[in-house]
Backbone of each chain as ProteinMPNN parsed JSONL, in Angstrom:
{"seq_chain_A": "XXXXXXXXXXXXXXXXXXXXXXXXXXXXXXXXXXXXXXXXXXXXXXXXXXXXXXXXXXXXXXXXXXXXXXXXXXXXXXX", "coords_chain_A": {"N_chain_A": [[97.167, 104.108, 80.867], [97.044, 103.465, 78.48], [94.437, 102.177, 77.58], [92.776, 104.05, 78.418], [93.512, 105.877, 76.345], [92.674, 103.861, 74.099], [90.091, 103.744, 74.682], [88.67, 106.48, 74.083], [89.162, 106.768, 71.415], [87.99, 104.844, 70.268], [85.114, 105.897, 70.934], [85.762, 108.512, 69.1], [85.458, 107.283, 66.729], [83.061, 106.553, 66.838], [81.252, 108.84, 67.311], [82.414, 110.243, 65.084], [81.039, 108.968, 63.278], [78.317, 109.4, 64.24], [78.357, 112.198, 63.769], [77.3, 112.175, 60.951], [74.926, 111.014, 60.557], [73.2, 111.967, 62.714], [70.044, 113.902, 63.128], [69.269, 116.288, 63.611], [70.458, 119.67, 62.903], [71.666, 121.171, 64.804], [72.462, 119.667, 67.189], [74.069, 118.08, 65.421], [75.592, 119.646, 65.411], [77.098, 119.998, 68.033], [77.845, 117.673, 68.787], [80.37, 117.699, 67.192], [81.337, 119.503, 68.189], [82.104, 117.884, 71.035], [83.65, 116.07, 69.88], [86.002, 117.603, 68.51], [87.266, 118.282, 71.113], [88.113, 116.088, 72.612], [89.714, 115.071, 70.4], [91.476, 116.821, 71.334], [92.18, 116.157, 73.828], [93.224, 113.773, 73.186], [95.869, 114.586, 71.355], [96.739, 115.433, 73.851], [97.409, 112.934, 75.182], [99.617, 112.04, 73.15], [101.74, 113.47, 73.546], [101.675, 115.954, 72.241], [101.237, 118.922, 73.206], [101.291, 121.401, 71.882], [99.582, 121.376, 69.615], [97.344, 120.408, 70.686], [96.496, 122.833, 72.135], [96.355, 124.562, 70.109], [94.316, 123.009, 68.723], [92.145, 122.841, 70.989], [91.564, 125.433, 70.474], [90.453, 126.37, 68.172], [89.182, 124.422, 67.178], [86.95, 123.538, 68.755], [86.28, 125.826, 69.466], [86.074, 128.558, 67.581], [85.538, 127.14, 65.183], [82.628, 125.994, 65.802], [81.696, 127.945, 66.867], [81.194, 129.305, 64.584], [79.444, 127.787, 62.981], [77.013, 127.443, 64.316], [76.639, 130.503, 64.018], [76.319, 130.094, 61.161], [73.825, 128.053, 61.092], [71.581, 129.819, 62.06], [71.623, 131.763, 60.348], [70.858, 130.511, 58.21], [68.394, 129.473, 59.317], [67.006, 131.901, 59.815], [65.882, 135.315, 61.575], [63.709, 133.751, 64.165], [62.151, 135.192, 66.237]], "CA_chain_A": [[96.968, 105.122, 79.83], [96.643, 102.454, 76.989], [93.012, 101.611, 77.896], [91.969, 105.315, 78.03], [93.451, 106.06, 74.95], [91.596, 102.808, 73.395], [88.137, 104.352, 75.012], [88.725, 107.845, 73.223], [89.394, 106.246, 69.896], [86.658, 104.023, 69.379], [84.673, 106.697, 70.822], [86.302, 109.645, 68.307], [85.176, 106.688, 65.513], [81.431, 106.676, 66.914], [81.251, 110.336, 67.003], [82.512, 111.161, 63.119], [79.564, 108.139, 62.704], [76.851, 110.319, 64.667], [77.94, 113.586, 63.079], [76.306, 112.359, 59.808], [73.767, 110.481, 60.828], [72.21, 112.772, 63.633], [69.107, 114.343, 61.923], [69.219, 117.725, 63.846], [71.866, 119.984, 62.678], [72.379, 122.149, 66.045], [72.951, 118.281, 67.59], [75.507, 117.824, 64.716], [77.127, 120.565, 65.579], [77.314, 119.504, 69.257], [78.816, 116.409, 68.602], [81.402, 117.732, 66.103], [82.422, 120.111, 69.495], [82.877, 117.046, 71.485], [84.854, 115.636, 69.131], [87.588, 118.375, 68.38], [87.362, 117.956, 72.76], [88.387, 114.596, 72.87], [90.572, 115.062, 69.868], [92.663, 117.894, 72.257], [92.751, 115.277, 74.999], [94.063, 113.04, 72.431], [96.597, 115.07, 71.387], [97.908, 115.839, 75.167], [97.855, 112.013, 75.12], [100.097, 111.931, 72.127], [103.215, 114.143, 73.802], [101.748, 117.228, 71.208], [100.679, 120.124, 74.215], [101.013, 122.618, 71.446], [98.446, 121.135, 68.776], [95.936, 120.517, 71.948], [95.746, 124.155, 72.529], [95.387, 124.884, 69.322], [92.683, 121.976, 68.505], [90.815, 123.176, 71.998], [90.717, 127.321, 70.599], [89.867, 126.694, 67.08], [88.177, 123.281, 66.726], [85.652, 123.867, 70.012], [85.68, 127.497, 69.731], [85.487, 129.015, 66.561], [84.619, 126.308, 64.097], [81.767, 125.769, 66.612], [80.561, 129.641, 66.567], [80.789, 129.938, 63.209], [78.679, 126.468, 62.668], [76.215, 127.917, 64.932], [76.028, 131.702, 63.269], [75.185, 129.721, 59.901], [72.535, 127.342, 61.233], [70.999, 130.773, 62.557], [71.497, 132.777, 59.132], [69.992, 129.267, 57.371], [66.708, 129.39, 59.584], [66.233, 133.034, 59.435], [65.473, 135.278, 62.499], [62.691, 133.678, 64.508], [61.939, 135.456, 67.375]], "C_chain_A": [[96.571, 104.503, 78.506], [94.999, 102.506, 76.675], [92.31, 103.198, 77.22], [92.214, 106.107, 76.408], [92.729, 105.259, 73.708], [89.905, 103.882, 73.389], [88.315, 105.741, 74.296], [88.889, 107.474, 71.875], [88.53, 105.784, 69.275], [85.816, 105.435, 69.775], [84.508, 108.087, 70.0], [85.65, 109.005, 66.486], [83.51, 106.674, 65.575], [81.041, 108.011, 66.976], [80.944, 111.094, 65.875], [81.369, 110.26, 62.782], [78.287, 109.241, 63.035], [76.707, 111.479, 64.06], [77.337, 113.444, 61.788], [75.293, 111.912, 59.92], [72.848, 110.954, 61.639], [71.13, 113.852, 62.465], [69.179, 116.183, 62.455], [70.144, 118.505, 63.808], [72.521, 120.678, 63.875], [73.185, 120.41, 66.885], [74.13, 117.643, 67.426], [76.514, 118.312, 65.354], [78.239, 120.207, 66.987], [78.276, 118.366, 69.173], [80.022, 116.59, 67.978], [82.263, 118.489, 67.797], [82.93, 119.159, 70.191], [83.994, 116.475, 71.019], [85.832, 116.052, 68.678], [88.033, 118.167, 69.891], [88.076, 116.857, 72.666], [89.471, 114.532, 72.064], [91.839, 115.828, 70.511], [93.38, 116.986, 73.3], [94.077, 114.188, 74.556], [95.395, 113.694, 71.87], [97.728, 115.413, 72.329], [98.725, 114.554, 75.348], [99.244, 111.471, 74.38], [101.84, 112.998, 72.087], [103.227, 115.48, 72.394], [100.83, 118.391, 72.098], [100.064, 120.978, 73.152], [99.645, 122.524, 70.048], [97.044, 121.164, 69.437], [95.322, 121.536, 71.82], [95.387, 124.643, 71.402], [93.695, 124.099, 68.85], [91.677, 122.329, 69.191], [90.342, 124.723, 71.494], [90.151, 126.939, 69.404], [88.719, 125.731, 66.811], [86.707, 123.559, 67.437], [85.355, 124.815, 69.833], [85.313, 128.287, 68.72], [85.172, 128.813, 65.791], [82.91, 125.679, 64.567], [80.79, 126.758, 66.541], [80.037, 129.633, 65.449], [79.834, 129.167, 62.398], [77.548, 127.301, 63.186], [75.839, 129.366, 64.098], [75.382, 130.688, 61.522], [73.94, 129.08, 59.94], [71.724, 128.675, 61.627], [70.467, 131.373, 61.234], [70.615, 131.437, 58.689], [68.618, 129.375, 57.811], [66.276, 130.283, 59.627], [65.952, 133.452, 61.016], [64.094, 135.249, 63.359], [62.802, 133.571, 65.828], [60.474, 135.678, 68.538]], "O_chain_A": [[95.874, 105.035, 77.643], [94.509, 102.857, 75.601], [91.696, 103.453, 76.183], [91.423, 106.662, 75.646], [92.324, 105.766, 72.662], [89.122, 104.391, 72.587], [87.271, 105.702, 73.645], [88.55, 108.412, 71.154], [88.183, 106.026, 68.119], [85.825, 106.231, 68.836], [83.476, 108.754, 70.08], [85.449, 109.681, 65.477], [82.8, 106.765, 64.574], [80.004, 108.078, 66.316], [80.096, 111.93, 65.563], [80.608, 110.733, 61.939], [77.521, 109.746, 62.214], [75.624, 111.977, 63.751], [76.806, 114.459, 61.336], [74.438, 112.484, 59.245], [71.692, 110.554, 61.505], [71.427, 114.348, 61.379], [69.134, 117.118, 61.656], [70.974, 118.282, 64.689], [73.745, 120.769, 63.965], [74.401, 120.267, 67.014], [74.904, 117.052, 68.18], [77.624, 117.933, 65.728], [79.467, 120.153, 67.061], [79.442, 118.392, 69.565], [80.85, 115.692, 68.134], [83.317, 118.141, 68.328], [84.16, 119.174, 70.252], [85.083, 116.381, 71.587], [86.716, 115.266, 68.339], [89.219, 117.861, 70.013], [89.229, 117.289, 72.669], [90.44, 114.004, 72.608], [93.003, 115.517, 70.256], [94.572, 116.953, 73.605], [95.157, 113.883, 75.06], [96.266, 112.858, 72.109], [98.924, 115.611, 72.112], [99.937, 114.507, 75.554], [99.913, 110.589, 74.919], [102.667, 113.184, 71.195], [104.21, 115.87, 71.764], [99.736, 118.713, 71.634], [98.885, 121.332, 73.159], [98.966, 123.481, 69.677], [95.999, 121.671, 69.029], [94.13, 121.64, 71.53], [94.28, 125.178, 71.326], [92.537, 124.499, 68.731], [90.534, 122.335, 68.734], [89.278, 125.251, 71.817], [88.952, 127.207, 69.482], [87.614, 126.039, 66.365], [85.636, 123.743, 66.859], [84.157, 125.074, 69.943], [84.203, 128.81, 68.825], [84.51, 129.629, 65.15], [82.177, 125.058, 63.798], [79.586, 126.679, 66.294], [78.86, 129.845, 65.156], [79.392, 129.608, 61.337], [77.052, 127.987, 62.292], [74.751, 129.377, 63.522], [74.259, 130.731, 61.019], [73.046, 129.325, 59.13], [70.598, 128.311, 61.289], [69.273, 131.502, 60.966], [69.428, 131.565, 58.988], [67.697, 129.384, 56.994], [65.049, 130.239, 59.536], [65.786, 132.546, 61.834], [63.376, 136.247, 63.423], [63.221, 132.647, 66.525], [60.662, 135.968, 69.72]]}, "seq_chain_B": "XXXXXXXXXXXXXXXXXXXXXXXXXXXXXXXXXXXXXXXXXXXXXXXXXXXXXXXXXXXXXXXXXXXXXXXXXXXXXXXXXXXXXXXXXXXXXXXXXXXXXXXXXXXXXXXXXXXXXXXXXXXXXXXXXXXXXXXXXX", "coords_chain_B": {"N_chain_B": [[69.354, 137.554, 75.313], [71.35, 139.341, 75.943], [70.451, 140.826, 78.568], [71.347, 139.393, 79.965], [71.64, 139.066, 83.416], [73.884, 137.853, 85.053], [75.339, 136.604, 83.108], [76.637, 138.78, 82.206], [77.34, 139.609, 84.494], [79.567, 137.646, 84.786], [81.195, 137.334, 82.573], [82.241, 140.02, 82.846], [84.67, 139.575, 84.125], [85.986, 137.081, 83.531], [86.866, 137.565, 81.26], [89.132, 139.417, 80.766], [90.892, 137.549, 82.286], [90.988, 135.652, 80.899], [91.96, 137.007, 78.279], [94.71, 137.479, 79.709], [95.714, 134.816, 79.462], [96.134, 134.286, 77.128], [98.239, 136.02, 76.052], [100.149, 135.121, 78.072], [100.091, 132.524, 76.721], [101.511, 133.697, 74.105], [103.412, 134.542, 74.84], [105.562, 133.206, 76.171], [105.729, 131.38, 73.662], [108.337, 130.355, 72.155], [109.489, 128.408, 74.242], [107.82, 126.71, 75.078], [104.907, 124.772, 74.819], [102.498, 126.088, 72.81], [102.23, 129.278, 71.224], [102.466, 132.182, 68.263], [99.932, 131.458, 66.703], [98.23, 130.001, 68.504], [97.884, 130.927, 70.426], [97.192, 133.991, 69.471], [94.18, 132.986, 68.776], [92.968, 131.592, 71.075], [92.755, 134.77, 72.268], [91.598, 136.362, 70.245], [89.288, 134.444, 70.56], [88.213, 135.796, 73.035], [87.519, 138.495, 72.975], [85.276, 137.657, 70.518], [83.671, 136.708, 72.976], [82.866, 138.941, 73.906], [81.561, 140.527, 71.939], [79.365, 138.637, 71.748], [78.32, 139.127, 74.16], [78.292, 141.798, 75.316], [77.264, 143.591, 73.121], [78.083, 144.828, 69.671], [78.773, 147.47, 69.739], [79.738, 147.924, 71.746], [82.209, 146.46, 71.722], [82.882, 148.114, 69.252], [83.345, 150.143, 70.424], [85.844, 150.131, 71.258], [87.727, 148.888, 69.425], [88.448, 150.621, 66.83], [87.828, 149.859, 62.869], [89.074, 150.342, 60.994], [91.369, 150.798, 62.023], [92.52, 148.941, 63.287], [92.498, 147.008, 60.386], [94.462, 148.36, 59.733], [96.624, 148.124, 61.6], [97.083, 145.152, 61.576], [98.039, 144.753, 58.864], [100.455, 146.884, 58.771], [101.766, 144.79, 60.923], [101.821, 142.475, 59.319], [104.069, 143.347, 57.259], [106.123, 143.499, 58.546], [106.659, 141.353, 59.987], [107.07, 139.998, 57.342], [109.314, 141.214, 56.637], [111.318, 140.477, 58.762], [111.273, 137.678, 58.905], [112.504, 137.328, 56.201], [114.704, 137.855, 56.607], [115.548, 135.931, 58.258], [115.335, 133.817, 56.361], [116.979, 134.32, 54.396], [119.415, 134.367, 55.458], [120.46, 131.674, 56.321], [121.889, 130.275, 55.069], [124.317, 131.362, 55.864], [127.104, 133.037, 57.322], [126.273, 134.952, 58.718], [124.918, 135.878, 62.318], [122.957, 133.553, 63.941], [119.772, 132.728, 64.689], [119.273, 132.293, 68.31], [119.164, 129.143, 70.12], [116.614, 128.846, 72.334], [116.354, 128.813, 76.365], [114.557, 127.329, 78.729], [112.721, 129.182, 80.8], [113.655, 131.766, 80.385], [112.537, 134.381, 78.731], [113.5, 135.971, 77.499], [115.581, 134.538, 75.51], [115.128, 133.771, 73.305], [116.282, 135.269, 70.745], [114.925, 136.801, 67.626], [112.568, 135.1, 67.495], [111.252, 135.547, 69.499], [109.69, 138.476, 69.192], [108.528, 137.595, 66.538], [106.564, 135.892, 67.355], [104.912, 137.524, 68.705], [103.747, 139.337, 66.433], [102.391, 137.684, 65.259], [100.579, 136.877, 66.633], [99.244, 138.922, 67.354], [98.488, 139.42, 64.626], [96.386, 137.273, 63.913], [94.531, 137.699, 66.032], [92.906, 139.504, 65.311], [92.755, 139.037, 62.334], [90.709, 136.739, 63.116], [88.807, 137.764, 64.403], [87.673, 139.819, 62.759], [86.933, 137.805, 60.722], [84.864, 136.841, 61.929], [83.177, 138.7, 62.503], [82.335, 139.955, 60.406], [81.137, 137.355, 59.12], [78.969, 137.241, 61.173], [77.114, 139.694, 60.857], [77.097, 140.386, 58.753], [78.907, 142.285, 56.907], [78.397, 144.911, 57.573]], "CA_chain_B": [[70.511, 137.186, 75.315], [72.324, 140.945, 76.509], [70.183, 141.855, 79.309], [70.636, 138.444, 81.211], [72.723, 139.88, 84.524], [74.764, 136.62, 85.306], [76.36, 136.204, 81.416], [77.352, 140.256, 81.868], [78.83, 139.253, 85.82], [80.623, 136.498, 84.99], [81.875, 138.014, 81.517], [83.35, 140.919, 83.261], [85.568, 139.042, 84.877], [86.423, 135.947, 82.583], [87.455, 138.094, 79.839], [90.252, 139.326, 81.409], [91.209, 136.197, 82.815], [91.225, 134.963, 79.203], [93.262, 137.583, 77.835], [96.123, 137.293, 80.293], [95.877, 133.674, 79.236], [96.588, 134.551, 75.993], [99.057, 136.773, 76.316], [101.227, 134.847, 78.726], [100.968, 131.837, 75.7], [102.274, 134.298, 72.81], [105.174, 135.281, 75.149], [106.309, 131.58, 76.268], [104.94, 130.136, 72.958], [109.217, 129.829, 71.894], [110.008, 127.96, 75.24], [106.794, 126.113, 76.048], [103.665, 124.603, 74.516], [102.1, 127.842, 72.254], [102.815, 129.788, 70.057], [101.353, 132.877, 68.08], [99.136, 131.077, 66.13], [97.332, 129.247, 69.321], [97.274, 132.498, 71.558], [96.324, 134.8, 69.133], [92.992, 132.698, 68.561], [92.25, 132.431, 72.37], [92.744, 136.563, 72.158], [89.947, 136.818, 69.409], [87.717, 134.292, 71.595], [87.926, 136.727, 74.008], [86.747, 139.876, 71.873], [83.83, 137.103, 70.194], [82.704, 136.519, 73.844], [82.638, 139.99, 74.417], [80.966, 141.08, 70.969], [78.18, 138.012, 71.902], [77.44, 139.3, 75.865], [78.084, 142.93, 75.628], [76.922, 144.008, 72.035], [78.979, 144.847, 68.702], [79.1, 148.527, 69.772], [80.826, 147.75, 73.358], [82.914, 146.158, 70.653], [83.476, 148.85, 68.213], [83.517, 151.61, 70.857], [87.35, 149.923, 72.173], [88.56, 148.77, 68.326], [88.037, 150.819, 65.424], [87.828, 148.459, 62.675], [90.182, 150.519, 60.201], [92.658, 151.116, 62.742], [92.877, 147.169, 63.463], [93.211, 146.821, 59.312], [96.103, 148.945, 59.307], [97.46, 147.291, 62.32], [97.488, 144.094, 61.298], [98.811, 145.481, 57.503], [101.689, 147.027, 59.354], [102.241, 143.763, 61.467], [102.519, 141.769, 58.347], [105.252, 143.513, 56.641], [107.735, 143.317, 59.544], [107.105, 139.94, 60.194], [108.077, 139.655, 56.296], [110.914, 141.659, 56.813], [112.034, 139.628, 59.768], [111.331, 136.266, 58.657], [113.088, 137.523, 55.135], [116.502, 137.995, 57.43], [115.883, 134.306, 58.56], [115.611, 133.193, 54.514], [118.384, 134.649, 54.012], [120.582, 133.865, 56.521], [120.087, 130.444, 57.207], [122.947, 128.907, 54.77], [125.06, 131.637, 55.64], [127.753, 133.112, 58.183], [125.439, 135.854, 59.213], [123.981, 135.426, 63.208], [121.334, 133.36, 63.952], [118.614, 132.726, 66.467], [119.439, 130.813, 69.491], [118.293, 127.977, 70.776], [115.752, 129.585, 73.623], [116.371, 128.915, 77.591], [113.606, 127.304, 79.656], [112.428, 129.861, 81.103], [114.096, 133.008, 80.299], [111.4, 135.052, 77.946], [114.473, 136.766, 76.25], [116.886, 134.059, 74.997], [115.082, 132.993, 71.522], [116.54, 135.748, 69.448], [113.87, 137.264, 66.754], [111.573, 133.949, 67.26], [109.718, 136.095, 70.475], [108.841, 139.046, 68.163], [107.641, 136.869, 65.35], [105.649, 135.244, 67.846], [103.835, 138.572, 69.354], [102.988, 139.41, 65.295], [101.67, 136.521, 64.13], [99.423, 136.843, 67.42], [98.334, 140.396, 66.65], [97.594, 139.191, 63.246], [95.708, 136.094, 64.196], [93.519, 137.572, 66.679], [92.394, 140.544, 64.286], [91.532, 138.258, 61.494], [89.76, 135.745, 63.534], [87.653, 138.805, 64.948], [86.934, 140.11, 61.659], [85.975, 137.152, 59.742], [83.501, 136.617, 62.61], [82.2, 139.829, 62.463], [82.008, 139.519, 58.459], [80.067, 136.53, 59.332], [77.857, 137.715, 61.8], [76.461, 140.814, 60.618], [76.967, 140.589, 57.038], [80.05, 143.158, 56.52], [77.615, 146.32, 57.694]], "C_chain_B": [[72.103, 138.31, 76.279], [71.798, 140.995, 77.494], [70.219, 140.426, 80.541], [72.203, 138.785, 82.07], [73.962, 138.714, 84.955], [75.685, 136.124, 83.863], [77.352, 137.51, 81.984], [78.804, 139.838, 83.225], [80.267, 138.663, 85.274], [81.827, 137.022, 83.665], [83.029, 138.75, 81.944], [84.751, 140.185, 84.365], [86.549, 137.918, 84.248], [87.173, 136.423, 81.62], [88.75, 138.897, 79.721], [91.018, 138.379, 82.11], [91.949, 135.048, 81.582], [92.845, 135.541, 78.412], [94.395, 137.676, 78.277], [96.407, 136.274, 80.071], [96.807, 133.23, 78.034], [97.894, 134.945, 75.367], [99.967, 135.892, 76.597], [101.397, 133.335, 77.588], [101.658, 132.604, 74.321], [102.955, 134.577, 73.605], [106.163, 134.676, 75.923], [106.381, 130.996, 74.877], [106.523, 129.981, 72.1], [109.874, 128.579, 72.791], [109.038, 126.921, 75.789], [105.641, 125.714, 74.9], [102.749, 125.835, 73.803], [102.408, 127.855, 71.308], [102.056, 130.964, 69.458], [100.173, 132.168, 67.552], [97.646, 130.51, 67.502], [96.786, 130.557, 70.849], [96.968, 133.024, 70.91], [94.89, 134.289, 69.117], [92.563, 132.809, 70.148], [92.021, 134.291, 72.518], [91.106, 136.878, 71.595], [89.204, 135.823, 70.132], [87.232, 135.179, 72.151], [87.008, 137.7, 73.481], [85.296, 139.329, 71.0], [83.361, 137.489, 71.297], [82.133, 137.937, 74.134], [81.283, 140.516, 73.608], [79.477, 140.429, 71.265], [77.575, 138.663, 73.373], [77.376, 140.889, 75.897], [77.57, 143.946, 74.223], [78.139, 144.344, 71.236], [79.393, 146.663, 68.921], [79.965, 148.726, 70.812], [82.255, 147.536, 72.368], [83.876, 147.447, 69.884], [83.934, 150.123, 68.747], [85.405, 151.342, 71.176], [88.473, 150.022, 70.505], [87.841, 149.888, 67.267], [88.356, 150.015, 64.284], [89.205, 149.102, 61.49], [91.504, 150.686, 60.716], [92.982, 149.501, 62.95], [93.024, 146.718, 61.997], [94.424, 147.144, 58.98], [97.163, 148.453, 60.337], [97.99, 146.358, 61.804], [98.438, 143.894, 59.705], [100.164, 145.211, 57.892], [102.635, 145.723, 59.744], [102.911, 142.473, 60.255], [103.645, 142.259, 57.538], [106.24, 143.994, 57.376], [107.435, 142.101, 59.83], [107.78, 139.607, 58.87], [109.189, 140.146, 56.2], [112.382, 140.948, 57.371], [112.455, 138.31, 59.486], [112.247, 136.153, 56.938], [114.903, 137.378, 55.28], [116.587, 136.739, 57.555], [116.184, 133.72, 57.715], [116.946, 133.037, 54.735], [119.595, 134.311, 54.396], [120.776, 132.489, 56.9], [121.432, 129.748, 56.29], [124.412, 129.912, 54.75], [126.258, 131.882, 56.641], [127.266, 134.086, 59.211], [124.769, 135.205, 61.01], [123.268, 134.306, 62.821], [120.61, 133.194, 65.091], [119.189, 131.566, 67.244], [118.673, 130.341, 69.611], [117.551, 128.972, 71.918], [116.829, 128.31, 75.011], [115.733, 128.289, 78.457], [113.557, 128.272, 81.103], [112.933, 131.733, 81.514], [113.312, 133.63, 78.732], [112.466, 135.342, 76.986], [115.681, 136.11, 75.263], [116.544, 133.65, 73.881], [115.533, 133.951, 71.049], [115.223, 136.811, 68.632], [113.035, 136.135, 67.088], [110.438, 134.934, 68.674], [108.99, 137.394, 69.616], [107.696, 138.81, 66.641], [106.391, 136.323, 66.099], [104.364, 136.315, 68.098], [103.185, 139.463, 68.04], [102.067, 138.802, 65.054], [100.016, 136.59, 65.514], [98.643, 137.882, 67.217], [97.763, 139.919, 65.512], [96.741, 138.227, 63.474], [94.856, 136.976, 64.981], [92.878, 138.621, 65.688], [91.795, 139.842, 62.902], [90.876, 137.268, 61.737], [88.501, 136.963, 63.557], [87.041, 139.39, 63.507], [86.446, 139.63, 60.758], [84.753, 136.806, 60.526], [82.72, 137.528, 62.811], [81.959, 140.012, 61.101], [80.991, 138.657, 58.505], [78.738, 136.565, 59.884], [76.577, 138.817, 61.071], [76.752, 141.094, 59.578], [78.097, 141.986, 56.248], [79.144, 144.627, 56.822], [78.58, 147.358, 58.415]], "O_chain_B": [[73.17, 138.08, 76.849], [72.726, 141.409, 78.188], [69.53, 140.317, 81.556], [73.359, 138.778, 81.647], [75.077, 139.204, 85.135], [76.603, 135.305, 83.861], [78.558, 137.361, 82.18], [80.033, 139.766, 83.226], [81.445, 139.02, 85.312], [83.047, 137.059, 83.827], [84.221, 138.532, 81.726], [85.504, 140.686, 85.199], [87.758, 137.917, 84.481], [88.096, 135.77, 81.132], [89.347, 139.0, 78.649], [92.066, 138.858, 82.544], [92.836, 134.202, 81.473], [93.956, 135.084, 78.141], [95.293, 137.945, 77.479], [97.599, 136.139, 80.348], [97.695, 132.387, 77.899], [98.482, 134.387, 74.441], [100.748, 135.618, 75.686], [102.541, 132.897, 77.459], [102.333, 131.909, 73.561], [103.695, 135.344, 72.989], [107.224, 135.165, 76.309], [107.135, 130.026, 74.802], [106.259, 129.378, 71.06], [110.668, 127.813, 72.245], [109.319, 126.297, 76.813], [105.553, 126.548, 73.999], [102.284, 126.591, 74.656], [102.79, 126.98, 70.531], [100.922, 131.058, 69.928], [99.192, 132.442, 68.243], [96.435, 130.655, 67.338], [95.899, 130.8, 71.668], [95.773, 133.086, 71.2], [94.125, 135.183, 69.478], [91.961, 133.798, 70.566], [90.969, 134.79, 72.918], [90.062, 137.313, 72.082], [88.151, 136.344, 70.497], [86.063, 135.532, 72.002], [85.787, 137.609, 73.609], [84.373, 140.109, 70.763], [82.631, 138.479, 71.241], [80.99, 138.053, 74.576], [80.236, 140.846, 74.166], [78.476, 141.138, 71.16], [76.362, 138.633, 73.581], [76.411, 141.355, 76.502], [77.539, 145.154, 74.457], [79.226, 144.245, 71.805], [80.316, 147.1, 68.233], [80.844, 149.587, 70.807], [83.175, 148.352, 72.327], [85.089, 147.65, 69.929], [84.585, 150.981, 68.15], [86.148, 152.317, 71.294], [89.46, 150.734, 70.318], [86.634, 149.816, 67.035], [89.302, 149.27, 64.544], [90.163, 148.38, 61.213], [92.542, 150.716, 60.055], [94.081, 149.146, 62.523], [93.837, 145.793, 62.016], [95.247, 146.579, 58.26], [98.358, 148.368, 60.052], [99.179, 146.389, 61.489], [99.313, 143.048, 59.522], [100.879, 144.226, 57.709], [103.746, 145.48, 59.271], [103.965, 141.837, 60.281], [104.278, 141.323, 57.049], [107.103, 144.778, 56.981], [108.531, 141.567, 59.995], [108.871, 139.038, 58.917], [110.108, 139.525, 55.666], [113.55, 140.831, 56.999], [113.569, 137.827, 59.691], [112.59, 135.048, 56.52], [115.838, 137.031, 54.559], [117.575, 136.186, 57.071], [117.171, 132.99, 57.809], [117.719, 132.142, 55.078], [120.596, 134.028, 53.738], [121.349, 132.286, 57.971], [121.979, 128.754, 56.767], [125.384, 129.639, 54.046], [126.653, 130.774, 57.003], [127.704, 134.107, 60.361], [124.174, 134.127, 60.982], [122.969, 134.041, 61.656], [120.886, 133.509, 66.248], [119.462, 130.4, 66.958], [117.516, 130.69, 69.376], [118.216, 129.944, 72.276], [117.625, 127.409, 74.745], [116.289, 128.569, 79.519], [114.185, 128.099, 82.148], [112.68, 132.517, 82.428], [113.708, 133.151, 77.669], [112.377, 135.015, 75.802], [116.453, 136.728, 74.529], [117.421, 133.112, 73.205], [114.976, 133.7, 69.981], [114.66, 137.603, 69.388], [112.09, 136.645, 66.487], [109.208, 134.93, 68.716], [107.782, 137.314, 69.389], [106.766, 139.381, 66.071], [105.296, 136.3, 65.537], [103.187, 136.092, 67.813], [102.259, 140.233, 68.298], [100.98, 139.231, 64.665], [98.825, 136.397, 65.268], [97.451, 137.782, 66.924], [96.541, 139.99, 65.38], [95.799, 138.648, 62.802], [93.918, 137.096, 64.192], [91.927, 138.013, 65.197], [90.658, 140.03, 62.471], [90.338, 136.697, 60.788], [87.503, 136.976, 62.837], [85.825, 139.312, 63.327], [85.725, 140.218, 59.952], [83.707, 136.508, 59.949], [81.596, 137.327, 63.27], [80.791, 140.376, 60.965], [79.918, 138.999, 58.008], [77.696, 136.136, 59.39], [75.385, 138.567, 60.89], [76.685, 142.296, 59.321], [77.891, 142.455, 55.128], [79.422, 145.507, 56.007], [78.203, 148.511, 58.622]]}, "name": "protein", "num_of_chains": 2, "seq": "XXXXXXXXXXXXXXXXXXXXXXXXXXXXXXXXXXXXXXXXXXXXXXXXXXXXXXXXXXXXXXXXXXXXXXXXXXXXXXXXXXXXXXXXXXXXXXXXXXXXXXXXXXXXXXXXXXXXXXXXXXXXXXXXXXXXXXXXXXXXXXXXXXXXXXXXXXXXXXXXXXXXXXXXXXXXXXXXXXXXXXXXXXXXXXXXXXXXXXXXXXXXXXXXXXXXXXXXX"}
């Protein structure tokens, strides 16, 4: 369990790197979802169940939507 | 995005699946992993996914949106009521809440009603700041 928690860590540190540096913001956003993901796992890791579930509804799910409805409102509808 | 037949299938089925999900963590969430705060938000996923696959009127035909303001109103001033008894009581001789049970739903005391508020209130203002968001408060 050591190891895998190592590989999620550095990985959780290359992640918050890509979310500023990725040039396409829907991409960003993508990456920011993985990374509340991984942060949930991390959490189960971490003997905290009840932060997980929250981290997996709000972080993935509705800080994710609501990222997504603004990049939408920002580019305007082009259909 | 609405008229594709495999989102609507799978929807009708998931979204109930969800909400019993929900549910059954606001009414462990003293005894177990939960809580309102983390079930009510799965709840309002549910009601997003719905609002995104089946339109905002499928939506509005189930909630009315002033009747879910005055809900959640209501809901907040008995949880302050409740949680006002806890204040109060906590350095005194008055009851208090038990320790919960593993796995008996009924042994926390007031901590399972606080829980099934705070979830009502949580999923109602998730749903309505995302419909604030969406569609511009219309």
């Amino acid at each position: 369990m050591e190891l895998f928690s190592i590989i999620m860590l550095i990985s959780l540190i290359i992640f918050s790197i890509a979310v500023s540096v990725v040039k396409d913001l829907l991409a960003s956003v993508i990456v920011f979802m993985v990374y509340s993901l991984i942060m949930a796992i991390l959490w189960q890791q971490l003997n905290a169940p009840d932060l997980a579930i929250t981290e997996a509804a709000v972080g993935a799910g509705i800080t994710t939507l609501l990222f997504i409805i603004a990049i939408k409102k920002i580019r305007g509808d082009k259909k | 995005m609405k008229n594709d037949i495999v989102l609507r299938e799978v929807c009708k089925f998931m979204i109930p699946a969800i909400q019993l999900y929900a549910v059954y963590i606001i009414l462990h969430g003293h005894i177990s992993p939960g809580g309102g705060f983390a079930g009510g938000t799965i709840l309002s996923c549910s009601f997003i996914i719905a609002h995104l696959v089946f339109g905002r009127d499928y939506v509005k035909s189930k909630f009315n949106f002033n009747l879910l303001i005055k809900i959640m109103s209501i809901c907040l001033i008995i949880y302050g009521i409740i949680k006002m008894y806890s204040f109060l009581t906590s350095g005194t001789h008055l009851p208090h809440p038990p320790i919960g049970v593993p796995g008996n739903i009924l042994s926390g005391g007031f901590i399972l009603p606080l829980n099934i508020l705070v979830g009502i209130i949580v999923a109602c203002v998730m749903y309505i700041v995302f419909d604030l968001f969406m569609e511009g408060g219309k």
